[in-house]
VOGU-3710 file (C-alpha; in Angstrom, 3 decimals, decimal comma):
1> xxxxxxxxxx> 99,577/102,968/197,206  99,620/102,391/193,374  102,889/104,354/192,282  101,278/106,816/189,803  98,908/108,436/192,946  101,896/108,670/194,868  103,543/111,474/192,836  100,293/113,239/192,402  99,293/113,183/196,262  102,591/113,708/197,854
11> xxxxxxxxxx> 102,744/117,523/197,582  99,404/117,567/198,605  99,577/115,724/201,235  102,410/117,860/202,704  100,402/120,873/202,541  97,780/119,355/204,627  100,259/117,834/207,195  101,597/121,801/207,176  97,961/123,569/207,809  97,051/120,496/210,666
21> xxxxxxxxxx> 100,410/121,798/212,716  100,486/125,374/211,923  96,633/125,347/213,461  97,393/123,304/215,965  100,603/125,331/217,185  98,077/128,265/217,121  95,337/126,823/219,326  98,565/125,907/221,727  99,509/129,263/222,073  95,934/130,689/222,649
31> xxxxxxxxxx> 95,813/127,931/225,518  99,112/129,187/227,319  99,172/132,323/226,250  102,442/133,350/227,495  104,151/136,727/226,387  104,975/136,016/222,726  106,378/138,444/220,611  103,370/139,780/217,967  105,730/139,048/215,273  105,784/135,652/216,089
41> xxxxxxxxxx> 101,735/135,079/215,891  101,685/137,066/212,988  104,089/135,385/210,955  102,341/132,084/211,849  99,167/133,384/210,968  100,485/134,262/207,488  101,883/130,770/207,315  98,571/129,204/207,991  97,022/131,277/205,320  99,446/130,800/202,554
51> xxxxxxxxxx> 99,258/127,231/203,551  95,402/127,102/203,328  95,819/128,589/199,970  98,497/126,372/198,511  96,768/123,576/199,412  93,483/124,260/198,178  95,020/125,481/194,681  97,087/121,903/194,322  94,320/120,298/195,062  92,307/122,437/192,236
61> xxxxxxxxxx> 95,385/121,993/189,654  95,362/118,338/190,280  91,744/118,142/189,105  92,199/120,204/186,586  95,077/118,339/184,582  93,472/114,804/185,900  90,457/116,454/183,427  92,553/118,132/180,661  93,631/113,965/180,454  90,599/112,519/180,653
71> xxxxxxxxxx> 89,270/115,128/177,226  92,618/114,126/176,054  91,898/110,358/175,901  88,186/110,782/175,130  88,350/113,118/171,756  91,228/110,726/170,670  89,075/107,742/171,189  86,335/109,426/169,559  88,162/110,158/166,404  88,496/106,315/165,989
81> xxxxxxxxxx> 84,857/105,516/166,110  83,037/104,362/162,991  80,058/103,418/160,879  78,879/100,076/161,490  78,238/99,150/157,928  79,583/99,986/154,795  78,585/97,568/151,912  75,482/99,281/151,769  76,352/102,615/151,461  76,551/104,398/148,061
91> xxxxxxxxxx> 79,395/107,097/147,313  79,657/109,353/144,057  83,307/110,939/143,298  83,962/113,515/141,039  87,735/113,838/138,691  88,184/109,719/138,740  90,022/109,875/135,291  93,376/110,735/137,676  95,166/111,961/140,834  93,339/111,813/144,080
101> xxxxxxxxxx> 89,792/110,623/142,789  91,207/107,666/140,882  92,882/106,733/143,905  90,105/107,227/146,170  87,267/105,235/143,858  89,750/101,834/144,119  90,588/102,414/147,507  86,790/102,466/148,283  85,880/100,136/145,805  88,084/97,668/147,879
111> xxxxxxxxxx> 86,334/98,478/151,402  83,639/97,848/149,732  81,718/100,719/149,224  79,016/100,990/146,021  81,408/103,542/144,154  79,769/105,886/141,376  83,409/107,253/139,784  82,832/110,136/137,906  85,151/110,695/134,784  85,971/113,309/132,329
121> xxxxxxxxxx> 87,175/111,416/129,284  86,198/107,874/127,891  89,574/106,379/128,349  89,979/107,279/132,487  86,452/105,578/132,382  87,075/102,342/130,906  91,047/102,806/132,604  89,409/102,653/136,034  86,790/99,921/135,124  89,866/97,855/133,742
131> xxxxxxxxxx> 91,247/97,840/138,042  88,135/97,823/139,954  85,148/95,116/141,208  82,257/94,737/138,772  80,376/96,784/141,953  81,958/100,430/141,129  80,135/101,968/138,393  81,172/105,335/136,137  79,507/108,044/134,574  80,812/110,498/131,979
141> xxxxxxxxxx> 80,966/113,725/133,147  82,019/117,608/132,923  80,676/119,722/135,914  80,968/122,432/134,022  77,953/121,620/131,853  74,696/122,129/133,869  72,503/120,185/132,169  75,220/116,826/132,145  75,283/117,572/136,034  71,279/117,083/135,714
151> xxxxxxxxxx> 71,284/114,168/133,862  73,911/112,831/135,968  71,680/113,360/139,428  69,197/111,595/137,811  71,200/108,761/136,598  72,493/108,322/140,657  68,873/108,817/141,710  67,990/105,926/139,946  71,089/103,821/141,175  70,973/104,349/144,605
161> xxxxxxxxxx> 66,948/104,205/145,235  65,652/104,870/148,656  69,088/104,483/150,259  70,277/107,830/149,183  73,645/108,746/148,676  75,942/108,133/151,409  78,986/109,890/150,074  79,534/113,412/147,863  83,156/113,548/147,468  83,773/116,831/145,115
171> xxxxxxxxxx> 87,111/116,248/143,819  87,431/117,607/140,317  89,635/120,192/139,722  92,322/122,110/137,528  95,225/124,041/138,252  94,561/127,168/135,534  97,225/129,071/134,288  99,603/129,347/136,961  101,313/132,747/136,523  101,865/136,368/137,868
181> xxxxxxxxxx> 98,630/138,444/138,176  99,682/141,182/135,153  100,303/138,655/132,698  96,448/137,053/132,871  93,287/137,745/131,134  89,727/137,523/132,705  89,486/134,533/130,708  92,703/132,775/132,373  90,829/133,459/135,291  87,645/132,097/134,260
191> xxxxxxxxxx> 88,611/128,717/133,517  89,619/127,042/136,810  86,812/129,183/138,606  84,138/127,630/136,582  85,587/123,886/137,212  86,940/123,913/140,798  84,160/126,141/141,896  80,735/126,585/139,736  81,366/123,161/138,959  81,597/122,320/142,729
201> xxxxxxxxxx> 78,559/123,725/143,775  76,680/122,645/140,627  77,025/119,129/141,379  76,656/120,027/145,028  73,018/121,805/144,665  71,707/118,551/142,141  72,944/115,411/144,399  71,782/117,318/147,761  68,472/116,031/148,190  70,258/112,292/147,987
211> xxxxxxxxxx> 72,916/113,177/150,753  70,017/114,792/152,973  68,109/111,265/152,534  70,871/109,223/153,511  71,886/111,664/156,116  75,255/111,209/155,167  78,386/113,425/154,103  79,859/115,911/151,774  83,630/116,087/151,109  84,883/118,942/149,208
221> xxxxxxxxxx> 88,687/119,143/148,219  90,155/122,318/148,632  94,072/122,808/148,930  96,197/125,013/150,921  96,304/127,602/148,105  92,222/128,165/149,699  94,420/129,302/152,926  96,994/131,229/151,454  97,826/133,137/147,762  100,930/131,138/146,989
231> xxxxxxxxxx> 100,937/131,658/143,227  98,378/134,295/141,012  95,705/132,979/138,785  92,608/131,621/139,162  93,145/128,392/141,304  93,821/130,246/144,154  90,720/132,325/143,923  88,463/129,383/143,152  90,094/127,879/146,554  89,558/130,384/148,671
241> xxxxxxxxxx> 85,809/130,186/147,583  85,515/126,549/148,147  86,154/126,977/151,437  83,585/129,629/152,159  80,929/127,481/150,325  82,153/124,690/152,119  81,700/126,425/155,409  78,199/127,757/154,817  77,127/124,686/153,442  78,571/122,992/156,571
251> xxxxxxxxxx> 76,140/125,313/158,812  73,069/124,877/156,386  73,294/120,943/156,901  73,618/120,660/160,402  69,976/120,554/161,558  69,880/117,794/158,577  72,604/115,838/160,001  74,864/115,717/156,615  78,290/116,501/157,652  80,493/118,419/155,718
261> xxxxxxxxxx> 84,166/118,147/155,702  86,881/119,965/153,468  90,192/118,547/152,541  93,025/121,143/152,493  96,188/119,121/150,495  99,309/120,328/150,669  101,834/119,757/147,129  101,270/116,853/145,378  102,768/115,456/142,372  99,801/114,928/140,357
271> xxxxxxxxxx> 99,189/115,357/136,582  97,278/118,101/136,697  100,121/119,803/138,846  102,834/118,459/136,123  105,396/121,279/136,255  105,780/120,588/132,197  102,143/121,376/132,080  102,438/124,266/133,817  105,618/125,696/131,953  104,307/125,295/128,968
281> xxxxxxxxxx> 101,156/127,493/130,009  103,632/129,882/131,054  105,416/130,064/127,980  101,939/130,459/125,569  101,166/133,377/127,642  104,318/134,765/127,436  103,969/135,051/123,779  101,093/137,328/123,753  102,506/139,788/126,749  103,602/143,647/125,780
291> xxxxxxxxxx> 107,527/144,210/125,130  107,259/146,186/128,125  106,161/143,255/130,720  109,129/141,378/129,023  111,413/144,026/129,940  110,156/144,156/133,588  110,331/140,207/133,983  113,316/139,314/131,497  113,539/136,980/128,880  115,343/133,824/131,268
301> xxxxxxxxxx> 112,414/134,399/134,209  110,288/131,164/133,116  113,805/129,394/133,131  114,434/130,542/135,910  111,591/129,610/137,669  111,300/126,282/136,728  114,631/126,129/138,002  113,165/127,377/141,388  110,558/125,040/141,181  112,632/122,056/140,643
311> xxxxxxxxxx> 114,706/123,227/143,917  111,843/122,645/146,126  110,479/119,073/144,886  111,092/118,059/148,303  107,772/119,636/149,806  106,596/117,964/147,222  104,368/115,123/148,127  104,935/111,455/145,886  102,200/109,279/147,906  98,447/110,525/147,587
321> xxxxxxxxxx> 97,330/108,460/149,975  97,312/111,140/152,719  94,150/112,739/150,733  92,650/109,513/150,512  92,874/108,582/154,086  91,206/111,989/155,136  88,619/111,052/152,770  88,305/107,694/154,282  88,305/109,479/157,879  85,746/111,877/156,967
331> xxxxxxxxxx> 83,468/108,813/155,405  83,382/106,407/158,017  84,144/107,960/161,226  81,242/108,624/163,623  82,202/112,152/164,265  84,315/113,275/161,312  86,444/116,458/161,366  85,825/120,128/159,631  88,890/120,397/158,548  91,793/118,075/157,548
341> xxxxxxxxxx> 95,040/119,016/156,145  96,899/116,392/153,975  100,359/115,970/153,837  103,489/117,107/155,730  104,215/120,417/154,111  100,249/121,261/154,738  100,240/120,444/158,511  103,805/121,204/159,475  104,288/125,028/157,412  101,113/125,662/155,124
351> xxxxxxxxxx> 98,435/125,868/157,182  100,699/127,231/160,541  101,931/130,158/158,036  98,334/131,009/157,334  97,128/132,014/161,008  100,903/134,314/160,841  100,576/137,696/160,488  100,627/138,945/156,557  104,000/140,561/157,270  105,903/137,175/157,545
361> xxxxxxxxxx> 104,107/135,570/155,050  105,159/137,631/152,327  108,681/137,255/153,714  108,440/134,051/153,297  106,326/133,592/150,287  107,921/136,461/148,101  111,415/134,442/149,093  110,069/131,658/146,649  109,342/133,895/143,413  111,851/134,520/140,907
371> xxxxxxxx> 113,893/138,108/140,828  112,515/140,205/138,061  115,730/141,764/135,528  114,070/145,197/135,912  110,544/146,005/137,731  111,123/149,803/136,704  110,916/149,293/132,980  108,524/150,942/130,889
//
């Protein structure tokens, strides 16, 4: 007997051996029938039940873990399927000038993929040229601007024919002012909600009808500030709406077979997320608050702060390649995920703190912001 049945069978095999005697004692007994104490046939009668029982549930349990391995093995293996071919297959990338869509257009550019890298500024388009294959191709352009997004459809229309467009990965994206809620305007708010989300779905809505022809996929880049408010402003907003476009778009495409993924990130040390940057927003704003908001915050809290900020660099992420893999994943696997969450900080507290109940997240969130020198000042 191989020795992984043995462990499995022995304890039901037992049980078996156990019901076989325990009836047979009882048809014994019936046979003679001698004076026996009651309590005697009753107590093996309660034996041969329990035994009945046990046996028949071991025998159920062993099935049911044999299967719980079996799903176990099978949705692994699944995960590792992919897409036969890939040098035929057309991808468009928005936010290539930097960060994780630079990253992603050479990485893809090397597998082979026909890359269309979309940039912001001149110089990240003729940067990104300068590194890649004479196959990946850029475009100028601000998703902010409707009628650049049009021109821009068109422009890929043209370039990938009657292939379609395998790929939409919807990667642009800016951080915003970065700052408690009382010291923003509507404006402050504005901003990052017209790039990382009107912006999303603009270029969304005009390269649809190329995804749907190619029957291929949409990637949209959220972050884990779309799971949970870590800092006010308008990034976290714009997040949080990603991922409810992203899910209803997700439904909408099924019966088309496009599949739609979203990328949840964790920190990473990016240039947009530059903590200079970011500081010296802060301190702009701070200039135009009341004298009574400086009173409640104090004049060292943006010191302060950074200070904070600087103390926690090590959930900070230095290699982007996590994003970049998930993007890979949800490209050119055969059954790519909903969800992925990139990096450690994302999978191992991020995400886990955002199915908590609100309680301990502001425990553990309001532990991170900087004491104010006197909330009660007016």
């Amino acid at each position: 007997m191989p020795e992984g049945r043995g462990h499995c069978a022995c304890p039901i095999t037992s049980l078996t051996l156990l019901v076989s005697l325990t009836r047979v004692t009882l048809d014994i007994l019936q046979e003679l029938d001698p004076p026996q104490p009651a309590h005697w046939r009753h107590h093996l009668l309660l034996l041969y039940k329990k035994g009945v029982y046990l046996s028949h549930t071991g025998g159920k349990l062993f099935w049911v873990l044999g299967l719980l391995i079996l799903c176990g093995f099978l949705w692994t293996r699944k995960g590792k399927l992919k897409i036969a071919d890939i040098t035929d297959k057309y991808i468009f990338i928005t936010g290539c000038d930097s960060g994780f869509g630079n990253l992603a257009a050479r990485t893809f550019d090397k597998k082979g993929f026909h890359v269309i890298a979309a940039c912001l500024t001149e110089s990240g388009s003729t940067a990104l040229k300068a590194e890649t294959s004479e196959r990946l191709r850029t475009v100028l352009l601000d998703v902010t601007d409707p009628e650049n997004v049009k021109r821009t459809a068109q422009w890929v229309k043209n370039q990938v024919g009657e292939k379609g467009l395998w790929g939409l990965i919807n990667n642009a994206g800016i951080p915003g002012v970065l700052a408690p809620t009382d010291w923003l305007t509507l404006e402050d708010y504005r901003e990052p909600i017209e790039v990382n989300l009107f912006g999303l779905i603009s270029v969304t809505l005009n390269m649809l009808p190329l995804v749907k022809k190619a029957q291929g996929r949409v990637i949209n880049v959220s972050s884990v500030g779309g799971r949970l408010a870590i800092v006010g402003g308008g990034y976290t907003l714009s997040k949080y709406a990603v991922e409810g476009f992203n899910d209803s778009l997700r439904r909408d495409m099924k019966a088309f077979g496009v599949h739609v993924s979203c990328i949840e990130p964790g920190l990473f040390k990016t240039n947009l997320a530059d903590p200079v940057k970011v500081t010296e927003k802060k301190l702009a704003i701070w200039e135009q608050l009341s004298p009574d908001i400086k009173k409640q915050y104090g004049e060292g809290y943006i010191e302060k702060s950074l200070d904070k900020l600087k103390g926690n660099k090590s959930y900070v992420n230095m290699d982007l390649s996590p994003v970049v893999e998930c993007m890979d994943h949800a490209l050119t696997s055969l059954f790519p995920k909903t969800h992925y969450a990139a990096g450690k900080d994302a999978k191992i507290f991020w995400i886990p703190l955002s199915h908590m109940p609100a309680v301990l997240q502001d425990f553990l969130l309001l532990k991170q912001k900087t004491e104010l020198a006197n909330p009660k000042a007016v």
